[in-house]
C-alpha positions in Angstrom: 1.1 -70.7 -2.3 1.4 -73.5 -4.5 -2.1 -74.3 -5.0 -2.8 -70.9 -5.5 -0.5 -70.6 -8.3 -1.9 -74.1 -9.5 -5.2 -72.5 -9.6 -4.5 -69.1 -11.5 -2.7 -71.3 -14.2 -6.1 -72.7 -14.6 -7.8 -69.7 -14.9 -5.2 -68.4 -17.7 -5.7 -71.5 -19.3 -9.6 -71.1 -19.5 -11.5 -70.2 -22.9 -13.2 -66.9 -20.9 -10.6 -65.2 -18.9 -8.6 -63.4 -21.0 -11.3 -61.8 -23.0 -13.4 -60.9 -19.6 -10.1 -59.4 -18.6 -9.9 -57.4 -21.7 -14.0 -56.5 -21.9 -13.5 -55.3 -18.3 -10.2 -53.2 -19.2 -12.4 -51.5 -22.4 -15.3 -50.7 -19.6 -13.0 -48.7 -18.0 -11.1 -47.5 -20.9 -14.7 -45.6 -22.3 -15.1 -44.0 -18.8 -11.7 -43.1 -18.5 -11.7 -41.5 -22.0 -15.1 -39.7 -22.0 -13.9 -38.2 -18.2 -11.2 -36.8 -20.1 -12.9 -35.6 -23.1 -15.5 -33.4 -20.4 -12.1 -31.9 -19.3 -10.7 -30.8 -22.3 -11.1 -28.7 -25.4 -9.7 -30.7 -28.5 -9.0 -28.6 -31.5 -11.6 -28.0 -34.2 -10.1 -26.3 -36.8 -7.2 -27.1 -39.2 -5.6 -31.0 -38.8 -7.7 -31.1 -36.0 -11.4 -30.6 -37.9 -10.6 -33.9 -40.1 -9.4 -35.7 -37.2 -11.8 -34.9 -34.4 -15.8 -35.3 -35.1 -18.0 -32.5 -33.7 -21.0 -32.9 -35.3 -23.2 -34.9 -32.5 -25.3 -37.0 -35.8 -21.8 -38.1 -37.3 -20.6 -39.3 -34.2 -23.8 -41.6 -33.4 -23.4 -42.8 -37.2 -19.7 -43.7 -36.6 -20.4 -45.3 -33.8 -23.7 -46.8 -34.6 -21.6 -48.3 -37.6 -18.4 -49.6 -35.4 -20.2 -51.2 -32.6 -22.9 -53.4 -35.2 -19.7 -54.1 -37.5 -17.8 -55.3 -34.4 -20.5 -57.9 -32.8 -21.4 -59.1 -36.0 -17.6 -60.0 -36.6 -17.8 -61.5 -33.1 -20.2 -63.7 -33.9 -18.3 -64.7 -37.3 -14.8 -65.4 -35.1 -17.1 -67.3 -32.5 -18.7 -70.2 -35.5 -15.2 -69.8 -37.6 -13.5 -70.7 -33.7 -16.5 -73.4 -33.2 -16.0 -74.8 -36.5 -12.4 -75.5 -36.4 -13.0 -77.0 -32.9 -15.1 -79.5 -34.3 -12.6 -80.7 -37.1 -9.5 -81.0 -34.6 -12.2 -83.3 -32.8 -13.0 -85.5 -35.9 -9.1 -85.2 -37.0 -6.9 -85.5 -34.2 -9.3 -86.2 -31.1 -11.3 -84.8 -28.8 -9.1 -84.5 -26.2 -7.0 -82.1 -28.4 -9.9 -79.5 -28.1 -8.2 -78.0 -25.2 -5.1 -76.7 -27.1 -7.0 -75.2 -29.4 -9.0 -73.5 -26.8 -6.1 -72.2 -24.8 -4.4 -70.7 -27.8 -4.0 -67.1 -26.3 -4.5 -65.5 -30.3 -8.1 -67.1 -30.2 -9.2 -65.5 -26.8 -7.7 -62.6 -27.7 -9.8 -61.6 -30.6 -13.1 -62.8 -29.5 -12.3 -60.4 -26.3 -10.8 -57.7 -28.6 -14.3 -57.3 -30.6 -17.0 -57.9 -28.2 -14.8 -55.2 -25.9 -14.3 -53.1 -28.7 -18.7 -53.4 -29.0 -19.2 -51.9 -25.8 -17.0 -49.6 -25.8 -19.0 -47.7 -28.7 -22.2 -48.6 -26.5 -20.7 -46.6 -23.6 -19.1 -43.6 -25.7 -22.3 -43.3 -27.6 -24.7 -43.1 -25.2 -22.8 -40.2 -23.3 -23.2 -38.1 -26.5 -25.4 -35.0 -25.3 -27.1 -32.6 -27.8 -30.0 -30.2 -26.7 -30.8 -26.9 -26.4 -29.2 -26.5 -23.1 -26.4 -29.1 -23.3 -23.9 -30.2 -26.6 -21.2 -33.0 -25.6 -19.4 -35.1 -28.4 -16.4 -37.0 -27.1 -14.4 -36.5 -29.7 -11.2 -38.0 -28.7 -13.1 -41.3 -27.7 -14.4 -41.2 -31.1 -11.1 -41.1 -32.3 -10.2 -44.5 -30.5 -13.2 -46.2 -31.5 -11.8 -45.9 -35.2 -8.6 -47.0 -34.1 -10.0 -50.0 -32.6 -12.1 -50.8 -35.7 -8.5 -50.6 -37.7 -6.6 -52.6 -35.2 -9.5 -55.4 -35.3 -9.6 -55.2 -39.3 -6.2 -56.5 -39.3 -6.5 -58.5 -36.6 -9.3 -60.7 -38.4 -6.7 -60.7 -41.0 -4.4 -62.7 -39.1 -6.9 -64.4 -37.0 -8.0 -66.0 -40.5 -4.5 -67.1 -41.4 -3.8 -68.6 -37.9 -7.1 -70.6 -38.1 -6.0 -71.7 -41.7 -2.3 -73.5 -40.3 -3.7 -74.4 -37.4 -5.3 -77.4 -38.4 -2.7 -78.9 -40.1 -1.1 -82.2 -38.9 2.5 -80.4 -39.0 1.6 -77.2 -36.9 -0.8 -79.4 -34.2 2.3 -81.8 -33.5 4.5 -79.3 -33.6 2.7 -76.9 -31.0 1.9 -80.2 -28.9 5.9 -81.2 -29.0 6.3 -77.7 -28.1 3.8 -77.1 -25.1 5.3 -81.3 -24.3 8.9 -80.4 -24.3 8.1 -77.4 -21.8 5.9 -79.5 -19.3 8.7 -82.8 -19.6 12.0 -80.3 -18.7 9.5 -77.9 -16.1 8.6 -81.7 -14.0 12.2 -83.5 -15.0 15.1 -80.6 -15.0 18.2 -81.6 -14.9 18.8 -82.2 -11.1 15.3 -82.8 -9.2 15.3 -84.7 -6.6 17.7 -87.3 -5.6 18.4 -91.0 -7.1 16.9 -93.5 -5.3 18.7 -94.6 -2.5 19.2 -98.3 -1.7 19.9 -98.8 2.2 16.3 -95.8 2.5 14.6 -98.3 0.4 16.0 -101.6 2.4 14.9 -99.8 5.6 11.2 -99.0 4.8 9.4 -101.5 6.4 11.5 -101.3 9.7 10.7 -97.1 9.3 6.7 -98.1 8.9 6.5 -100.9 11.6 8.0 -98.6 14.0 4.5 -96.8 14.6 1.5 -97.9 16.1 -0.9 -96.9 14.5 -1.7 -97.3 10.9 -5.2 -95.9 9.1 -6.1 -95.8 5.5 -7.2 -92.5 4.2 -10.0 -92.9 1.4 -10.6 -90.1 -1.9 -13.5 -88.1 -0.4 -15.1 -87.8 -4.2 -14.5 -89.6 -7.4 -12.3 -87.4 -10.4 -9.2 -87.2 -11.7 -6.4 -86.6 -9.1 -4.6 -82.8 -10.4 -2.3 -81.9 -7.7 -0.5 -83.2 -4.4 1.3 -80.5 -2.8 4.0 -83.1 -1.6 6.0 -80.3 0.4 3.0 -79.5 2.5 2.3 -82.9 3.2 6.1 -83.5 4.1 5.2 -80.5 6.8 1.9 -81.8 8.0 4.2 -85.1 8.4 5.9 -83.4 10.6 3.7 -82.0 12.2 1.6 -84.9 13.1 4.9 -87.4 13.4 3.9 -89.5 10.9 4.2 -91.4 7.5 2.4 -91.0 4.3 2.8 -93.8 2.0 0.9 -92.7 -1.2 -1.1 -95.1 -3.7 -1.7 -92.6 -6.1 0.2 -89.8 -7.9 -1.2 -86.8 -10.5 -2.9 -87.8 -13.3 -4.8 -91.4 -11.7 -8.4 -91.4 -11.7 -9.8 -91.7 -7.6 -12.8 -93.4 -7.1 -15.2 -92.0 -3.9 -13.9 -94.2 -1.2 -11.0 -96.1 -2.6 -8.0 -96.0 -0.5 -5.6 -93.6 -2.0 -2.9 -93.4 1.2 -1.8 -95.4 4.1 -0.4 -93.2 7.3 1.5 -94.4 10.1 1.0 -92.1 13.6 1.8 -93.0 17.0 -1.2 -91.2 18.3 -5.1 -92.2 16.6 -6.3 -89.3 15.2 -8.0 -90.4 12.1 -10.8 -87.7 11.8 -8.3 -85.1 11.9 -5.6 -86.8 10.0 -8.0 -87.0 7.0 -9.2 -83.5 6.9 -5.3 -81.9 6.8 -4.6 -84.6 4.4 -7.8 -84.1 2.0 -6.8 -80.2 2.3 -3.3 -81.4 0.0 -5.5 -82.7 -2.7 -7.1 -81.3 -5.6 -9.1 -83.8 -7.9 -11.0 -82.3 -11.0 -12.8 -84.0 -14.0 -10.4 -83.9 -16.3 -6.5 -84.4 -16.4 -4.1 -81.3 -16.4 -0.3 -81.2 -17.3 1.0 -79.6 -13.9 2.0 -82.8 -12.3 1.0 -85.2 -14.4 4.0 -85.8 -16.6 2.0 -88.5 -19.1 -0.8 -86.4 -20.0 0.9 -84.3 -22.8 2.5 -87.5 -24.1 -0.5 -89.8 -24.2 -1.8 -86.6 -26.5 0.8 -87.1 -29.0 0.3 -90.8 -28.8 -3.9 -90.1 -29.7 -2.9 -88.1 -32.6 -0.7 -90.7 -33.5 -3.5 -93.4 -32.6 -5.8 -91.5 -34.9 -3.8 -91.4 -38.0 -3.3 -95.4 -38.0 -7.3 -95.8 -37.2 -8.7 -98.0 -40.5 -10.8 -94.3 -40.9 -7.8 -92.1 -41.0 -4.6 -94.6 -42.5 -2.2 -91.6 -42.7 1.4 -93.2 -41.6 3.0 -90.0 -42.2 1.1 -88.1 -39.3 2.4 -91.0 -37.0 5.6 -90.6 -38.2 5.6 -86.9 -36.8 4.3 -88.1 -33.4 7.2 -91.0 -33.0 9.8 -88.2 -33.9 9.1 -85.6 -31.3 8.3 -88.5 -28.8 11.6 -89.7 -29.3 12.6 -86.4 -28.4 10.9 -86.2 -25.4 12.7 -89.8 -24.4 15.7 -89.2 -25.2 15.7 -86.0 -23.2 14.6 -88.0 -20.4 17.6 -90.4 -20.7 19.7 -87.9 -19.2 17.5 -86.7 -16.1 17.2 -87.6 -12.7 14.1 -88.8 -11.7 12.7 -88.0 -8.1 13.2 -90.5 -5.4 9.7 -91.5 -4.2 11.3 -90.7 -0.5 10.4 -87.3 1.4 12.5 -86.1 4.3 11.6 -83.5 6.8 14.6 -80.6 8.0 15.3 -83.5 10.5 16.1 -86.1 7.6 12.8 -88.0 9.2 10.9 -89.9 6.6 7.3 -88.3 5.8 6.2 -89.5 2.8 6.4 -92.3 0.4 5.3 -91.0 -2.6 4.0 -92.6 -6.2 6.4 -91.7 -9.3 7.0 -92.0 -12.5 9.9 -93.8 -13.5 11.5 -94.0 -17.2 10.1 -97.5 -17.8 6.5 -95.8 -17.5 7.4 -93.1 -19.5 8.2 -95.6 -22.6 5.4 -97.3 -21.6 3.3 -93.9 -21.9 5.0 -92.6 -25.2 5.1 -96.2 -27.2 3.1 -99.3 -26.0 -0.8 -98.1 -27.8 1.6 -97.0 -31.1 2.8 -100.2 -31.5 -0.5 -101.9 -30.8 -1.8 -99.3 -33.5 0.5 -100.0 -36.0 -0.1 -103.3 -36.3 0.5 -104.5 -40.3 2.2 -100.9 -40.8 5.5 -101.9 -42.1 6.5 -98.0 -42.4 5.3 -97.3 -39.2 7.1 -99.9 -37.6 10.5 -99.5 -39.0 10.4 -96.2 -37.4 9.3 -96.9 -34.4 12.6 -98.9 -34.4 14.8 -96.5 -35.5 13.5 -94.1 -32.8 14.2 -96.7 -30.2 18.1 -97.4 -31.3 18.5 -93.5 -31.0 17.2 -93.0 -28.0 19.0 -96.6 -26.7 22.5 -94.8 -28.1 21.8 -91.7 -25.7 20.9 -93.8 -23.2 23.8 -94.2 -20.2 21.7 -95.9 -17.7 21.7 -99.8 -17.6 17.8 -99.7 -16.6 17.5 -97.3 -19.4 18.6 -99.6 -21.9 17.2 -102.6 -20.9 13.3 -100.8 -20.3 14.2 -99.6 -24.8 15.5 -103.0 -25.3 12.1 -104.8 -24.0 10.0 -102.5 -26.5 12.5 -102.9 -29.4 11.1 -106.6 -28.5 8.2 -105.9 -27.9 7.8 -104.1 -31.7 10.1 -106.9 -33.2 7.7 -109.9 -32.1 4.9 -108.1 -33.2 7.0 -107.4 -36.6 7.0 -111.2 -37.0 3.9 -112.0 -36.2 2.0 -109.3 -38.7 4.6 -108.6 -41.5 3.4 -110.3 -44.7 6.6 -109.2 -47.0 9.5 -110.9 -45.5 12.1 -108.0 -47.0 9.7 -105.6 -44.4 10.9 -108.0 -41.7 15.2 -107.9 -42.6 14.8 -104.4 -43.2 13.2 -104.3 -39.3 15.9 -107.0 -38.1 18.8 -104.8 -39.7 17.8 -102.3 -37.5 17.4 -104.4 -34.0 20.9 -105.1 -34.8 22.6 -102.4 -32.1 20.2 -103.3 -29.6 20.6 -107.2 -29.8 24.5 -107.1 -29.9 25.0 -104.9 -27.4 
């Protein structure tokens, strides 16, 4: 169930599905409404003769007109949509294409015009007029126009999303956004348990007491998406064994490079391998499901790309320090997952591989500091942000993984800073952490 619902949150995050969903929906739409116009008799007189064409020549003009008006719009949205992609490329990254892509506005449209295209194809070409048979569907005619409104003001705002959307302020704050919601959906308040000391003493007396121990290899090379852990707990259980993990969501597996060790009593390799491949998912590219890095290390390439020689805009970095230091602080007060899975029977099934808060700060602030290098500005903030999150902080190992990158930034303070007033200011504010 779990992989299935990791799989359709792909598929809604693709460029194509939405607006095949919504061409399919204005397929049936056309049918649905010419059925109905063969069943009825709309009125042609009064209100009704302004509102409802009958004249079989107007219809195919008014229809003729929509559907070429509507694909050549398409094809506008699609090089205005192409061209913006290829700024947030130069600007902020590549790998920042994707959020521009799965903004739902931008599927919506280019689905809303090329459905709105066939659905005049369709209505048109049931328009009869002989000697022997005369059909206009009026009231499909009647929602073609509609649609035609609805897409003139939707071009409208289409235009003044694409025009914010490529600004330094809306892309960080949509990333912190879409960050914020991946961080507390992995990390909420009370997941798992805290590790616990006499489990992690008693590992290696848990492993030794099986005979048999095989290495399972990644079957293809790619970028590990998924590990259903509680299915691998049950085939655990199943096979009365241990899984001690090497890898976790988000590390790139290289074909035949070990990626788990398992413990059995019985040697069922061949078997053991297949169940266990089953749990996987590897892709080509990194997703934010599991992996609890990958949004951050996007913040931390916009921020990577404003201090590049080419870009040298402090202020964008600035942004993407704040809402990191959001994300950290936030993460000060979580529990993070034990890397120990039990079975009903409070039998050990799997060791898995974590994150822990020291990798986190590692994640969020090691390549801005290598970055901002000779950035006084930058720097001092980067500071700032770290006594913040060190005063939220109520964990010893907390405070002591923030106090080695407040040292981390200070040595690196000293050994690039050419003003020495730079380097007080930056000392004033190391005071908290170096007196604490």
């Amino acid at each position: 169930m779990k992989r299935f619902s990791f799989f359709l949150k792909e598929l809604l995050s693709t460029f194509w599905f939405v607006p095949v969903l919504i061409i399919l929906f204005a397929i049936g739409l056309a049918m649905g409404v010419v059925y109905l116009d063969s069943r009825i008799r709309l009125p042609d007189k009064g209100f009704g003769n302004y509102l409802f064409i009958s004249n079989p020549e107007s219809a195919r003009s008014i229809l003729t007109t929509v559907s070429g008006a509507m694909i050549g719009v398409a094809g506008t949205v699609f090089s205005i949509t192409l061209v913006v992609l290829t700024l947030a490329s130069s600007q902020f990254g590549p790998r920042l294409i994707k959020n521009f892509m799965y903004v739902r506005l931008n599927q919506v449209v280019l689905g809303s015009y090329v459905s709105t295209y066939l659905y005049c194809l369709i209505v048109l070409n049931s328009i009869k007029y002989s000697d022997e048979v005369a059909f206009v569907p009026s009231l499909s005619i009647l929602l073609a126009l509609l649609a035609a409104l609805a897409n003139i003001i939707l071009l409208i705002v289409f235009i003044h999303h694409i025009a914010i959307s490529i600004q330094a302020d809306k892309v960080i704050s949509d990333l912190s956004g879409s960050l914020s919601d991946s961080i507390r959906k992995l990390f909420p308040e009370k997941v798992g348990s805290e590790l616990d000391e006499y489990k992690e003493k008693d590992e290696e007396s848990i492993k030794s007491a099986y005979r048999e121990k095989n290495f399972l290899r990644a079957r293809k090379r790619g970028y590990l998406q998924y590990i259903d852990i509680n299915s691998l707990v049950k085939l655990g259980t199943k096979i009365d064994g241990l899984f001690e993990l090497n890898v976790r969501a988000g590390d790139y597996l290289v074909e035949d490079a070990i990626v788990c060790r398992v413990y059995t009593h019985e040697p069922n390799e061949d078997e053991i391998i297949r169940l266990f491949n089953s749990r996987l998912i590897v892709g080509n590219s990194r997703t934010y499901q599991q992996d609890a890095e990958y949004s951050i290390h996007q913040m931390v390439e916009i921020a990577a790309k404003a201090l590049s020689p080419g870009v040298n805009d402090p202020f964008t970095a600035i942004a993407c320090i704040d809402n990191l230091s959001s994300v950290m602080a936030y993460l000060t007060g979580v529990k993070f997952p034990s890397k120990y899975r039990y079975d009903k029977d409070e039998s050990l099934r799997v060791i898995a591989d974590v994150v822990t808060y020291e990798g986190m700060m590692d994640a969020a602030f090691n390549q801005i500091r290598q970055y901002s290098n000779g950035n006084p500005s930058v720097v001092i903030r980067l500071m700032e942000s770290l006594v913040v999150i060190y005063e939220l902080a109520s964990s010893e190992l907390h405070r002591e993984a923030i106090r080695n990158h407040a040292g981390m930034v200070l040595n690196m303070a000293g050994q690039t800073f050419k003003e020495p007033k730079d380097l007080k200011d930056l000392e004033e504010r190391w005071e908290p952490l170096k007196t604490d």
